[in-house]
Structure formats: structure tokens, C-alpha cells
FIBA-651419 format. One record per residue: residue number from 0; residue in one letter; chain; y, z, x of N, C-alpha, C, O, CB in turn. Coordinates in Angstrom, 2 decimals. Glycine has a CB too. Example, Ala and Ser with C-alpha at 12.3 -4.5 7.8 and 13.67 -1.06 7.14 Angstrom:
residues 2
(node 0, "A", "A", (-5.69, 7.80, 13.19), (-4.50, 7.80, 12.30), (-3.30, 7.80, 13.20), (-3.32, 8.46, 14.24), (-4.47, 9.05, 11.31))
(node 1, "S", "A", (-2.25, 7.08, 12.85), (-1.06, 7.14, 13.67), (0.03, 7.87, 12.90), (1.14, 8.04, 13.41), (-0.60, 5.72, 14.08))
end
This chain:
residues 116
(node 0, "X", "A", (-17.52, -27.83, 74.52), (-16.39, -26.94, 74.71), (-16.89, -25.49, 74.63), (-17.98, -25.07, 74.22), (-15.29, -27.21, 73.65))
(node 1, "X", "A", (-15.83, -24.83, 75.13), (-16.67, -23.14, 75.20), (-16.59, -22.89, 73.28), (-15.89, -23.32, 72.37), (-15.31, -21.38, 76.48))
(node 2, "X", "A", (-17.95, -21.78, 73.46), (-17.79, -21.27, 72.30), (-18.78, -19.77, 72.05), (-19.98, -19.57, 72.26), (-18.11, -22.49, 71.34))
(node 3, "X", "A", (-18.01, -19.15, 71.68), (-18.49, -17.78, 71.59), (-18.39, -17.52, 69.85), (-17.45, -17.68, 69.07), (-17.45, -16.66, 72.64))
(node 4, "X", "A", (-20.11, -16.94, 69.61), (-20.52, -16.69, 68.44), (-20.64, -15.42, 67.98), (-21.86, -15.22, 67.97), (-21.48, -17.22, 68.32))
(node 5, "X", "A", (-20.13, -14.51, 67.62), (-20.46, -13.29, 67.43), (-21.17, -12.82, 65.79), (-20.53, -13.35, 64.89), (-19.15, -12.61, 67.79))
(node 6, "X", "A", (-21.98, -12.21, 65.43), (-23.17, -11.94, 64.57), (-23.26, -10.49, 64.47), (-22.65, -9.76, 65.24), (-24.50, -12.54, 65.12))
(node 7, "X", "A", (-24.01, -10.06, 63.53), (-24.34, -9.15, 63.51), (-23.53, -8.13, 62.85), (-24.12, -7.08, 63.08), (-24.62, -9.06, 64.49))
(node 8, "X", "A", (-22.47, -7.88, 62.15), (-21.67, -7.02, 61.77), (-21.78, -6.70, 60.23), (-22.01, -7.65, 59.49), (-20.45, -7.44, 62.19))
(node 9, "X", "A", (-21.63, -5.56, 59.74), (-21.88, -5.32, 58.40), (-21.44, -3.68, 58.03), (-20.75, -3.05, 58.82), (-23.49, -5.66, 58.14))
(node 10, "X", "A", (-21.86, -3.17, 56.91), (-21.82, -2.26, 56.77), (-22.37, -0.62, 56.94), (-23.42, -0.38, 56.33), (-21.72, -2.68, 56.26))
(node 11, "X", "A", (-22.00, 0.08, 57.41), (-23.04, 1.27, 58.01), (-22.58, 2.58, 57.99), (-21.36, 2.80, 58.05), (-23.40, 1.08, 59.49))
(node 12, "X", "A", (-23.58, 3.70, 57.89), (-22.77, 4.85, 57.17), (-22.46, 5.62, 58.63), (-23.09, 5.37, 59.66), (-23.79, 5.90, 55.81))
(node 13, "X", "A", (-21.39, 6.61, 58.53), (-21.41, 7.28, 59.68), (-22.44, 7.86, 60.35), (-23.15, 8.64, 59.71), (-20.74, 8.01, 59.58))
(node 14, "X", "A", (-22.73, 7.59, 61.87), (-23.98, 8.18, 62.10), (-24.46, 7.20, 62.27), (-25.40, 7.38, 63.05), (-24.61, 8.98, 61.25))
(node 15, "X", "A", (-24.38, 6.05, 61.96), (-25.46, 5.20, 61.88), (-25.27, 4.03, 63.29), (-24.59, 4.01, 64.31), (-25.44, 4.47, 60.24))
(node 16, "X", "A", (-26.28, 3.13, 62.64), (-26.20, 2.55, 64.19), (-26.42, 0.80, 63.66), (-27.02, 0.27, 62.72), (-27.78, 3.35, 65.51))
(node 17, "X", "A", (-25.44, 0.19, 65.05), (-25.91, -1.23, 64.48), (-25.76, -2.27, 65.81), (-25.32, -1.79, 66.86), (-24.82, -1.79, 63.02))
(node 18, "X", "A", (-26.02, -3.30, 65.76), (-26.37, -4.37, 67.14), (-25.88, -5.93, 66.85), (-26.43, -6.96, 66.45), (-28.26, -4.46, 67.45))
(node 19, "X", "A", (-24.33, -5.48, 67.34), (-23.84, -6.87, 67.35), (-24.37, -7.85, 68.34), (-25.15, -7.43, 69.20), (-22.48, -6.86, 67.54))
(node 20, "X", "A", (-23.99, -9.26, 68.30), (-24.84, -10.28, 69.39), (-23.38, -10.92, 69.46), (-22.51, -10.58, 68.66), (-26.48, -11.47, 68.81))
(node 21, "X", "A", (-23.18, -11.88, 70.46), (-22.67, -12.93, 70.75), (-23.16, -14.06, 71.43), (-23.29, -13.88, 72.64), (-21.89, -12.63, 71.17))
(node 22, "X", "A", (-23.50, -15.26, 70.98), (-24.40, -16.14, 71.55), (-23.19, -17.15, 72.30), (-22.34, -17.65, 71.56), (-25.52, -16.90, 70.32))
(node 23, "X", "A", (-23.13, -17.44, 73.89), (-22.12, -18.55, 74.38), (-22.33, -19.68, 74.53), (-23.52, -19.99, 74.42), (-21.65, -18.43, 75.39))
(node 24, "X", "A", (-21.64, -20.46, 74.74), (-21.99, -21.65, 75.17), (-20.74, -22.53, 75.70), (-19.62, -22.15, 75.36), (-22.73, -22.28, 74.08))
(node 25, "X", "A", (-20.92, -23.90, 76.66), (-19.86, -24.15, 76.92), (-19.45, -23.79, 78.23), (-18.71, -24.68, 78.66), (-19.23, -23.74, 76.06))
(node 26, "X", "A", (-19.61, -22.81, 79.12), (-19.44, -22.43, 80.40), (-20.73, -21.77, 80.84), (-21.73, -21.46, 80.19), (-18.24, -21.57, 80.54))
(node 27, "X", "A", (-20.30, -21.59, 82.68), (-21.59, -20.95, 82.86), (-21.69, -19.19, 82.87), (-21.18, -18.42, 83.68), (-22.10, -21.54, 84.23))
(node 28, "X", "A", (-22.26, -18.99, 82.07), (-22.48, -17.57, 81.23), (-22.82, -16.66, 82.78), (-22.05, -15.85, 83.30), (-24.16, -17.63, 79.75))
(node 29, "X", "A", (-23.96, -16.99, 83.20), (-24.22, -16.15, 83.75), (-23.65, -15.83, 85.06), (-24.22, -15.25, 85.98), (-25.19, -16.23, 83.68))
(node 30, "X", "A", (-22.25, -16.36, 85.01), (-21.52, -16.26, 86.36), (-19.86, -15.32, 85.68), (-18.85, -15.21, 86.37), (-21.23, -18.32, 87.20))
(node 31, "X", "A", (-19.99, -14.73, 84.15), (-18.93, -14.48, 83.78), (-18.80, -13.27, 83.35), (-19.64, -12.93, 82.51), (-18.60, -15.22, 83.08))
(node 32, "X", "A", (-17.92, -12.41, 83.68), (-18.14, -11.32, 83.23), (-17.62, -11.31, 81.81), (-16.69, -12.11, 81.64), (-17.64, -10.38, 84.07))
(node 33, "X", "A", (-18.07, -10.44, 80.47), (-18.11, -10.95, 79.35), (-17.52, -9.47, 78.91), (-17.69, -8.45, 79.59), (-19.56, -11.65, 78.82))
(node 34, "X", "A", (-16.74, -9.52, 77.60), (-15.93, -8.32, 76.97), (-16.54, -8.01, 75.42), (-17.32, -8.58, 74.66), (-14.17, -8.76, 76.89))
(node 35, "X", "A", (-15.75, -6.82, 75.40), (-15.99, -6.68, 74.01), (-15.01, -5.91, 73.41), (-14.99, -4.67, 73.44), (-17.23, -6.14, 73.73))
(node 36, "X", "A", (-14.06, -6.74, 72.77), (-13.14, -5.86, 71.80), (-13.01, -5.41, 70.13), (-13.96, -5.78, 69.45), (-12.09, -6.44, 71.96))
(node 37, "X", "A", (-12.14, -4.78, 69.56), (-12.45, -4.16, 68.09), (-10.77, -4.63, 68.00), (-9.92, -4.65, 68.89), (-13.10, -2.11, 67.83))
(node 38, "X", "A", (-10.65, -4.99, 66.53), (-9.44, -5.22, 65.86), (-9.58, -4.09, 64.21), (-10.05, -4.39, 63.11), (-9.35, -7.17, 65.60))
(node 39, "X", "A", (-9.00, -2.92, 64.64), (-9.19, -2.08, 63.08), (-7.67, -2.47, 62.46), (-6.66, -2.55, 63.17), (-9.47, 0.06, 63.22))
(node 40, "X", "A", (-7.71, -2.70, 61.02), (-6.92, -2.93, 60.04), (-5.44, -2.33, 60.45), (-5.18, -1.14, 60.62), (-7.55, -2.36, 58.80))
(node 41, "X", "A", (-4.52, -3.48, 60.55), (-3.23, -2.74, 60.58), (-2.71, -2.10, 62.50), (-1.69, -1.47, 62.80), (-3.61, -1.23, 59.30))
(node 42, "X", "A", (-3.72, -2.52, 63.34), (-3.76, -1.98, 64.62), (-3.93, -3.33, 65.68), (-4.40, -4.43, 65.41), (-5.03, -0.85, 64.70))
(node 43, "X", "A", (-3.50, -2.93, 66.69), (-3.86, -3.83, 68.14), (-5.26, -4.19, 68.38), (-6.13, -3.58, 67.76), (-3.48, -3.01, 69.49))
(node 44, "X", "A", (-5.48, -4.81, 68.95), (-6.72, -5.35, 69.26), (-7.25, -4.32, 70.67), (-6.46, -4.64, 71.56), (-6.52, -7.14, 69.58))
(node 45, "X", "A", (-7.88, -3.63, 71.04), (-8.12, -2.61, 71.74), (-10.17, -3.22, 72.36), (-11.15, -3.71, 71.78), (-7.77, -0.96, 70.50))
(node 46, "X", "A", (-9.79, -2.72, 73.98), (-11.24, -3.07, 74.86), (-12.21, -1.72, 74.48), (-12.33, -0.54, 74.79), (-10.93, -3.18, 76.90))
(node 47, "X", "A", (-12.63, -2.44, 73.86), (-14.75, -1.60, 73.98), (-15.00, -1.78, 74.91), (-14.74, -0.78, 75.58), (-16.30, -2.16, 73.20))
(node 48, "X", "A", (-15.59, -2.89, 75.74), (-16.54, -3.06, 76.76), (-16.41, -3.61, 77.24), (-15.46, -4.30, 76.91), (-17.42, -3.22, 76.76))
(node 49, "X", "A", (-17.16, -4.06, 78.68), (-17.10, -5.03, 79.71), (-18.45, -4.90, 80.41), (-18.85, -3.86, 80.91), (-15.87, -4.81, 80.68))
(node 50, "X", "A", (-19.05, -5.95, 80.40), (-20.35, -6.44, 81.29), (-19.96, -6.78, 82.34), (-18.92, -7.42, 82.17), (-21.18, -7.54, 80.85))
(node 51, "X", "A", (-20.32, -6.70, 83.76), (-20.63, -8.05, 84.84), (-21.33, -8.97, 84.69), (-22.25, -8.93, 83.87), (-21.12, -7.85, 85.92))
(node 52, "X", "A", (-21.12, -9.85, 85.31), (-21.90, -11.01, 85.22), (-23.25, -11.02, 85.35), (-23.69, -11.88, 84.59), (-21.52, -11.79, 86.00))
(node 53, "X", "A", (-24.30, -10.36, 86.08), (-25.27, -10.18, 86.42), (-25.91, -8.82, 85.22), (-26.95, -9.02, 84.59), (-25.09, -10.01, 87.96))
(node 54, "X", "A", (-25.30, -7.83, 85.09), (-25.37, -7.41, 83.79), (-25.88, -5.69, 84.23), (-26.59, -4.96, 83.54), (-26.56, -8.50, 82.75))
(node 55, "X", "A", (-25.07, -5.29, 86.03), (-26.21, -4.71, 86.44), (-24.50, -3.35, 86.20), (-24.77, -2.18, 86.48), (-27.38, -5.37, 88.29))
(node 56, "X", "A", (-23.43, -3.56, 85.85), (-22.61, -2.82, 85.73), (-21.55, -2.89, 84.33), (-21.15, -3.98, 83.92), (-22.10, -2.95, 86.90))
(node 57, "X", "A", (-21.21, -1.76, 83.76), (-20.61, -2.23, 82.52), (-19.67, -0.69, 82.29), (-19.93, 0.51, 82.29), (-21.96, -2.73, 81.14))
(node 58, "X", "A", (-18.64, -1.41, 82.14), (-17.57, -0.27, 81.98), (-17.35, -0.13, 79.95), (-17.67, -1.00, 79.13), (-15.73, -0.95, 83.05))
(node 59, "X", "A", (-16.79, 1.08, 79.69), (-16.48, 1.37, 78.15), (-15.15, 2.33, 78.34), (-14.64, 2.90, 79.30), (-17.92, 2.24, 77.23))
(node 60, "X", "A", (-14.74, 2.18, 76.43), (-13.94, 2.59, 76.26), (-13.70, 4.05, 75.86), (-13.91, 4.42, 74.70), (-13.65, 1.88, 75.76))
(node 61, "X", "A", (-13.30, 4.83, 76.77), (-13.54, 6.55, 76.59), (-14.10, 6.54, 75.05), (-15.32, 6.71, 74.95), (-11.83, 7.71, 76.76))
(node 62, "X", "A", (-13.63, 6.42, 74.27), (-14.01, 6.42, 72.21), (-14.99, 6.01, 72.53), (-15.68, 6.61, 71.71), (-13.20, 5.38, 70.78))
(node 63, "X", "A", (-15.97, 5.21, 73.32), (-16.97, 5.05, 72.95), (-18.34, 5.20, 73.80), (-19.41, 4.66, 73.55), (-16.77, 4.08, 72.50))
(node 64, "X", "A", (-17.95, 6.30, 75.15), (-18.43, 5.81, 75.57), (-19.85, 6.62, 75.56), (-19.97, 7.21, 74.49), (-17.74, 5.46, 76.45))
(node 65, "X", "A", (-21.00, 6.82, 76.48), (-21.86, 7.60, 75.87), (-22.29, 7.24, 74.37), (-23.07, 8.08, 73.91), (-21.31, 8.82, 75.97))
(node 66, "X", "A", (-21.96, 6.21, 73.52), (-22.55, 6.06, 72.50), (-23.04, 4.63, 72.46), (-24.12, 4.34, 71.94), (-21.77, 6.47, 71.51))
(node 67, "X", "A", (-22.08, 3.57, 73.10), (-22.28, 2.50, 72.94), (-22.58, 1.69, 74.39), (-21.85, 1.91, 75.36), (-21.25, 2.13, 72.15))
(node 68, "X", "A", (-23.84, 0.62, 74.46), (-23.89, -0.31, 75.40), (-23.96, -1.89, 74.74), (-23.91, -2.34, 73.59), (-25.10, 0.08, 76.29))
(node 69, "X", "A", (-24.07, -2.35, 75.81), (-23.77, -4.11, 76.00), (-24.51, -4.84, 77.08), (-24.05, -5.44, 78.05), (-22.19, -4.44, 76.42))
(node 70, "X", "A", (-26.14, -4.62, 76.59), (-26.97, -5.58, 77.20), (-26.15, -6.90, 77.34), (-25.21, -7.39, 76.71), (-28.30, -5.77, 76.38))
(node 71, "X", "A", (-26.92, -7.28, 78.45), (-26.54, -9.11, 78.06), (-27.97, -9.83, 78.52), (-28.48, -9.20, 79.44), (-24.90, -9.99, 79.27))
(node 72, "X", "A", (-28.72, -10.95, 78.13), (-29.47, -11.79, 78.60), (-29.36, -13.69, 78.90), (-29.59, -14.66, 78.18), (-30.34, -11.41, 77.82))
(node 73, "X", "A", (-28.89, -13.54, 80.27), (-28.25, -14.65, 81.15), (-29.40, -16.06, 80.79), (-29.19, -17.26, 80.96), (-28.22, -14.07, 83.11))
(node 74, "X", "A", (-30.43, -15.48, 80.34), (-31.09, -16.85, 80.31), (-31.11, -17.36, 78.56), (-31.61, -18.37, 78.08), (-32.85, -16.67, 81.06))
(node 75, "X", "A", (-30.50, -16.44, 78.00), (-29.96, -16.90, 76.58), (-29.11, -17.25, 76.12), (-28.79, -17.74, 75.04), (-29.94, -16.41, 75.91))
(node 76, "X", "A", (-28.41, -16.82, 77.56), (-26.37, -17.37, 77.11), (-26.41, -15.95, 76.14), (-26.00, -16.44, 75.08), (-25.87, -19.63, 75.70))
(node 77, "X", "A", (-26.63, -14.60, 75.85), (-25.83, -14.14, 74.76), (-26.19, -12.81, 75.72), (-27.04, -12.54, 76.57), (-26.29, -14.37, 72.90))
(node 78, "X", "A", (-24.96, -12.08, 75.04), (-24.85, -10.45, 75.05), (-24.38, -9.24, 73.86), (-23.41, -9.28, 73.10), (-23.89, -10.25, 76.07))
(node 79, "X", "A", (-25.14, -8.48, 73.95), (-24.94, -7.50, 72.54), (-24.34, -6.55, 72.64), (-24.05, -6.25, 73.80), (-26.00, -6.94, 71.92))
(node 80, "X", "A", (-23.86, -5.65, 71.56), (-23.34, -4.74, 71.48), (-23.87, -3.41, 70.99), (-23.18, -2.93, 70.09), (-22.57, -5.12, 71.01))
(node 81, "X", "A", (-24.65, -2.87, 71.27), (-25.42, -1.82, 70.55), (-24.74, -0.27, 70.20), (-24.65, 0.76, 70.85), (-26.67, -1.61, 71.43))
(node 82, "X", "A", (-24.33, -0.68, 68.84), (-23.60, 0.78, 68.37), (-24.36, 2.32, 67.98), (-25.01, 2.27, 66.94), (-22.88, 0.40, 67.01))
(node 83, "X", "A", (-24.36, 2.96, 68.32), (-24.73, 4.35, 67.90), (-23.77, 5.31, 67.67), (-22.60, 5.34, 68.04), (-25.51, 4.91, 68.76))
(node 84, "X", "A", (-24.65, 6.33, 66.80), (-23.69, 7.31, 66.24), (-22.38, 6.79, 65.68), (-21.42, 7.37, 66.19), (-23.37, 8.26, 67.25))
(node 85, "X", "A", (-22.10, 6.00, 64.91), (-20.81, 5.08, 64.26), (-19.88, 6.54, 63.61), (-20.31, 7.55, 63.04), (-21.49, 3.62, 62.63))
(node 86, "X", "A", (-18.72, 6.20, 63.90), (-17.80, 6.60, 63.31), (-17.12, 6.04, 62.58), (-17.26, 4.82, 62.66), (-17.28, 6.96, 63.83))
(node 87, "X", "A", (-15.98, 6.55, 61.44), (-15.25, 5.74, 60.72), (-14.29, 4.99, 61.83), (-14.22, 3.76, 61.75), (-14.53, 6.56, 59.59))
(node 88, "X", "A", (-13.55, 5.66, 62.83), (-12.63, 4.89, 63.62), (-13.36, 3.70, 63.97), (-12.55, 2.84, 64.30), (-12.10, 5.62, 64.85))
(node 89, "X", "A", (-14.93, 3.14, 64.08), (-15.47, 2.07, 64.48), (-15.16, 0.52, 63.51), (-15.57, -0.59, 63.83), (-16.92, 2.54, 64.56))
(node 90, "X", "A", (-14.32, 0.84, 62.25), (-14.40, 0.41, 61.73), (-13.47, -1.12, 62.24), (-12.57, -0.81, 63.01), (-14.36, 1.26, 60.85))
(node 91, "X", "A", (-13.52, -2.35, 62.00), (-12.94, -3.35, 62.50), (-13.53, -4.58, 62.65), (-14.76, -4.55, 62.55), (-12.55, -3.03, 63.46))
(node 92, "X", "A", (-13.00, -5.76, 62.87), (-13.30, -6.89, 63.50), (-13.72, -6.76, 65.38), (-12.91, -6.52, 66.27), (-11.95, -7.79, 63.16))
(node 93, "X", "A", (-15.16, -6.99, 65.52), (-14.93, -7.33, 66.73), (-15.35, -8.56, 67.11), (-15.82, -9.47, 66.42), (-15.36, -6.50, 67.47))
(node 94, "X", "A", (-15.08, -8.47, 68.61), (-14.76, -9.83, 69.70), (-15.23, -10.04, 70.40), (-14.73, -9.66, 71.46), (-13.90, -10.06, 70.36))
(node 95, "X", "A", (-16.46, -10.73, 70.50), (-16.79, -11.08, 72.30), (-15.47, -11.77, 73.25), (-14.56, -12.45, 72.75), (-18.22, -12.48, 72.41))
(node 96, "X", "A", (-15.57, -11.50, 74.41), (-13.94, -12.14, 75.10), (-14.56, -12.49, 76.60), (-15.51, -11.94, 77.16), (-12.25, -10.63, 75.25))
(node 97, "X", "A", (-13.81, -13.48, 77.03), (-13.73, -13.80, 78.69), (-12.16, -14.52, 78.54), (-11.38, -15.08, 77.77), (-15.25, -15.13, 79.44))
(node 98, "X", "A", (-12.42, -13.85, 80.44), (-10.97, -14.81, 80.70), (-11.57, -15.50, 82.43), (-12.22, -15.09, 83.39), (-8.95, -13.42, 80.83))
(node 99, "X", "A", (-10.74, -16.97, 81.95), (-11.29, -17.79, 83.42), (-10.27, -18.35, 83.51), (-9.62, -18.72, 82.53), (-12.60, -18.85, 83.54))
(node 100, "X", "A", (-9.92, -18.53, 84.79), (-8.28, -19.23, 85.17), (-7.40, -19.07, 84.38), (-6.67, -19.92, 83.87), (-8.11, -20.68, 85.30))
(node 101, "X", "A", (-7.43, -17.62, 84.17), (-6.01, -17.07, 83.76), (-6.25, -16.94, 82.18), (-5.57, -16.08, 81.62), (-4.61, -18.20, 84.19))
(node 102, "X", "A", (-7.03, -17.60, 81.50), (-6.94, -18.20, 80.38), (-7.87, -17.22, 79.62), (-8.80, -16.86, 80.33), (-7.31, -19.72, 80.42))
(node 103, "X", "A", (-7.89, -16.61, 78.22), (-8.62, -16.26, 77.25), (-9.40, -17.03, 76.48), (-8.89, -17.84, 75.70), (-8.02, -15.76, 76.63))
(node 104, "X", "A", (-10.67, -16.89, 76.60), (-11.34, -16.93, 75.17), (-12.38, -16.53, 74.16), (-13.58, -16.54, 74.41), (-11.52, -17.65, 75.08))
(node 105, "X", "A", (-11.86, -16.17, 72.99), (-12.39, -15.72, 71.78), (-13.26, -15.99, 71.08), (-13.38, -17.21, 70.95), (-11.85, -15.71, 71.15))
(node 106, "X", "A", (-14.23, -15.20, 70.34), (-15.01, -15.68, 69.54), (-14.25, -15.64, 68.16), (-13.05, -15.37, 68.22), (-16.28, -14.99, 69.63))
(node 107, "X", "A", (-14.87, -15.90, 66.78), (-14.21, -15.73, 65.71), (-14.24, -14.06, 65.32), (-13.24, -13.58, 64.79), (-14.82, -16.70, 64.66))
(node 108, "X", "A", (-15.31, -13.27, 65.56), (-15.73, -12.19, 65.40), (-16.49, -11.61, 64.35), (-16.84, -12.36, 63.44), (-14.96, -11.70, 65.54))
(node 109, "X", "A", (-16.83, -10.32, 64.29), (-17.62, -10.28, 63.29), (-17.19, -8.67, 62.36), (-16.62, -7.93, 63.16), (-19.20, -10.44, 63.98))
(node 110, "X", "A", (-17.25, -8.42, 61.82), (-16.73, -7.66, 60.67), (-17.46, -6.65, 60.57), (-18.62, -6.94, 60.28), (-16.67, -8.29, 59.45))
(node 111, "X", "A", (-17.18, -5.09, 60.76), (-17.90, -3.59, 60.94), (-17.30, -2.94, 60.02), (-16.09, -3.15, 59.89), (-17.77, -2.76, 62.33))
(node 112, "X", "A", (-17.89, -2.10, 59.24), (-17.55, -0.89, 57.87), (-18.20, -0.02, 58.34), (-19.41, -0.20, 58.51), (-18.04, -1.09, 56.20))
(node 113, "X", "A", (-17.58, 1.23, 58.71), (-18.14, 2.37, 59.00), (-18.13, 3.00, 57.61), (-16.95, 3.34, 57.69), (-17.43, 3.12, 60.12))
(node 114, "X", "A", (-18.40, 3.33, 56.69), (-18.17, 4.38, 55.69), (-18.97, 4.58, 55.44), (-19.96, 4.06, 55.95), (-17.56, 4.36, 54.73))
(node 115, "X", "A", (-19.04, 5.80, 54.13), (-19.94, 6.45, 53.32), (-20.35, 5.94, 52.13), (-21.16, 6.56, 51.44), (-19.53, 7.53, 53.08))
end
């Protein structure tokens, strides 16, 4: 069954920098274009990122953009999130995401502390 793993999340001071992963499995990865969202405390679930499938185009979210990318490597099934310059607003749960025939799906996510 599909399944999206997301890793990598922890604590980090402003300024700082950190490299989420999501490892897939379950569909074919390298035909999907793959997301990346943030859930901060008390707020909507809001889009960071978006890969193509091939990995050769990737859109962001004005907040982030110029700071943050989202390699992906198709022959690993996984794609990352590479944070720089962190702010406190970075703070949140995030999400690797796809949608195929209409349908969403989620990883469990992984957990970011921006503070001091």
C-alpha cells in the first residue's frame, strides 16, 4: 500500500538550517509529482513545496522561497526538504503529500522547533 515516511525534523535555532527526507513507497514515485506541506500549532495546514516528477521543476511558497529546496532522488523513492535560514514562523508539523485520482495522500509527518 502507498506509504510516505517523513524524517528528519527536530529542533533548530533561528538561522539555522535543517533537511527533512521523505522515503515512498507503494506507487510509482518517479512518475509523481510530490508536495510539501507545514501544519503550525493552532493553524491550517498550508503548501511549502512542490517537485515534478522528474525533479527538473519545483515551485515554493512566497515565505519560503529563496530559502528553501526539495531535491528528490527517483531511484530511491525519496525526496527532501532542505531548510535554510529557519525562522520561528517555520515552526510546525510537516508533510510529504501527493494526490492521484483525485485522491490525497499523507505521510504521518515530522515535527520542526524553530526557537532560541
Amino acid at each position: 500500500q502507498v506509504q510516505l515516511v517523513e524524517s528528519g525534523g527536530g529542533l533548530v535555532q533561528p538561522g539555522g538550517s535543517l533537511r527533512l527526507s521523505c522515503v515512498a513507497s507503494g506507487f510509482t514515485f518517479s512518475s509523481t509529482g510530490m508536495n510539501w506541506y507545514r501544519q503550525a500549532p493552532g493553524k491550517e495546514r498550508e503548501f511549502v513545496a512542490s517537485i515534478f516528477s522528474r525533479g527538473d521543476r519545483s515551485n515554493y511558497a512566497d515565505s519560503v522561497k529563496g530559502r528553501f529546496t526539495s531535491p528528490r532522488d527517483n531511484a530511491k523513492n525519496t525526496m527532501s526538504l532542505q531548510m535554510n535560514s529557519l525562522k520561528s514562523e517555520g515552526t510546525g508539523r510537516y508533510f510529504c503529500h501527493f494526490q492521484l485520482d483525485a485522491t490525497d495522500y499523507w505521510g504521518q509527518g515530522t515535527q520542526v522547533i524553530v526557537s532560541s
